[in-house]
C-alpha positions in Angstrom: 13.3 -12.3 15.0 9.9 -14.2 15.4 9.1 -16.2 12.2 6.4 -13.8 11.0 8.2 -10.9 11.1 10.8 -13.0 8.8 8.3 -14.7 6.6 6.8 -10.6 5.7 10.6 -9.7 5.6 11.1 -12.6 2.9 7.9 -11.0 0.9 8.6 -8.0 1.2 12.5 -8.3 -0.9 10.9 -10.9 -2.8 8.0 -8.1 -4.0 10.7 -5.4 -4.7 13.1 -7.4 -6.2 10.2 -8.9 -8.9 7.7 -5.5 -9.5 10.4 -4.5 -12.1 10.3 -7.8 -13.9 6.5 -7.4 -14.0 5.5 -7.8 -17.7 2.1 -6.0 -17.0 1.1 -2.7 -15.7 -1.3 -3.9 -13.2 -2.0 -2.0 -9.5 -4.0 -2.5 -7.0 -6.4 0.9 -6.1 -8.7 1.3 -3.9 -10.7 5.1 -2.9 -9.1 7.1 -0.2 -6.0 4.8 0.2 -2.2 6.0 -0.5 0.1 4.5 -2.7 1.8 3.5 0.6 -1.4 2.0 1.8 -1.7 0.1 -1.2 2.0 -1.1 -1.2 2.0 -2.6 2.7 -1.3 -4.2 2.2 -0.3 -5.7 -0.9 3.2 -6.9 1.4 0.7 -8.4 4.1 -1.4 -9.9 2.0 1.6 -11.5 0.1 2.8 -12.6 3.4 -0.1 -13.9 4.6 -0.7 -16.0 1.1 2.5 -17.4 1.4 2.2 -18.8 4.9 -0.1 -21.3 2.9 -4.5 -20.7 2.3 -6.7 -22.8 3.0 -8.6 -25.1 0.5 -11.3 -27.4 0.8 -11.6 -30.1 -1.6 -12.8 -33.7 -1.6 -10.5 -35.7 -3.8 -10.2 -33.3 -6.9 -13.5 -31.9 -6.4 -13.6 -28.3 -5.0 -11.9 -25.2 -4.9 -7.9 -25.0 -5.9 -6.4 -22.0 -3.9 -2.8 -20.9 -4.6 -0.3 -18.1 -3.4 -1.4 -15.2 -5.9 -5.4 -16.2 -5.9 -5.0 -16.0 -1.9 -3.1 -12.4 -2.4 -5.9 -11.4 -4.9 -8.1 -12.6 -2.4 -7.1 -11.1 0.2 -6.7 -7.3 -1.4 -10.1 -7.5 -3.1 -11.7 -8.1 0.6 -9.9 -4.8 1.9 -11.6 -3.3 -0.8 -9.1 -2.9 -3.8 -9.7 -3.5 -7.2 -7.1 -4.6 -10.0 -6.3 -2.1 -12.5 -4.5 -1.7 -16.0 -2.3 1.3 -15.8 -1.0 2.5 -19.5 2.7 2.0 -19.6 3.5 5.5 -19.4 1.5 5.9 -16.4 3.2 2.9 -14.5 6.8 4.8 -15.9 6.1 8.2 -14.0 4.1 6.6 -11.0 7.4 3.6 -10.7 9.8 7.0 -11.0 8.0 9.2 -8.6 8.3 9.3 -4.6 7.4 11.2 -1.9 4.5 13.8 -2.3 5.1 13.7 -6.1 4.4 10.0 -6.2 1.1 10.4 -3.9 -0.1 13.6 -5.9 0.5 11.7 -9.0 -1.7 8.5 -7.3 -4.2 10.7 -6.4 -4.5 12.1 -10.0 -4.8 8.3 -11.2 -7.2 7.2 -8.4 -9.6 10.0 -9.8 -8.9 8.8 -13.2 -10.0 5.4 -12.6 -12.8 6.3 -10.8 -12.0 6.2 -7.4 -11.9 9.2 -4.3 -8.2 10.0 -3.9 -7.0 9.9 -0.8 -7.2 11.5 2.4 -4.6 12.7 5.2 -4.1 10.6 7.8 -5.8 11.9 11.2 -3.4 14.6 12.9 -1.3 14.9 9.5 -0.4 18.2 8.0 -0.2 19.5 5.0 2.2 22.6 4.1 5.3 23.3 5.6 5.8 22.4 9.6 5.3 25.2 12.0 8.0 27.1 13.7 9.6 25.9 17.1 7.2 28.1 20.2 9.0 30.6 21.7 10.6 29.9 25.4 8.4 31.0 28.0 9.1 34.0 30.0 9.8 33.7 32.9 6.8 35.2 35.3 7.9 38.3 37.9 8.1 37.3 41.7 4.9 37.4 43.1 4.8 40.0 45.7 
């Protein structure tokens, strides 16, 4: 497995394994993205801050960078913004999946002032369409 691969493996348990513990009720949101948009780009951008930032400084003069101001960093320059879900929000939305889960992201993008999100180009909504019937087969030509 190349080392990348297992450095985003590594953030991505360490991520699941400490969202529960979170004390706060803090998400990242951003218009027209999913909650599974959010979620990888917060993995990749967890990733990337903990394969190290860079920091310029002279001596102890200049900027300080660490692992969570290079993940904040990082998600505010894809656009997302950090919000303050109430704790009955961050209840359903952490006990939700699947279409529930993005319906009920979609209803808290809105709330916070954000476009919900779109489908994804060649997506479908509703339920999938029947298999086509085989073909014929033509009469002889004669």
């Amino acid at each position: 497995m190349p080392p990348l691969a297992a450095a985003r493996i590594a953030a991505l348990v360490a991520v699941t394994l400490l969202l529960p513990a979170c004390a706060n009720d803090r998400v990242w949101m951003r218009s027209g993205s999913s909650s599974g948009d959010a979620e990888i780009d917060e993995m990749n951008c967890t990733a990337e801050a903990a394969g190290g930032g860079v920091s310029v400084s002279i001596g102890d003069v200049g900027p300080k960078t660490d692992a969570t101001s290079n993940r904040s960093a990082c998600l505010r320059a894809k656009g997302y913004r950090l919000k303050e879900l109430t704790a009955d929000e961050a209840a359903k939305l952490k006990s939700l999946g699947g279409v529930a889960r993005e319906t009920y992201w979609n209803e808290l993008l809105t709330k916070y002032g954000f476009a919900p999100a779109t489908e994804k180009p060649g997506a479908r909504s509703g339920p999938a369409l029947p298999p086509a019937p085989p073909a014929r087969p033509s009469a002889p030509a004669q």
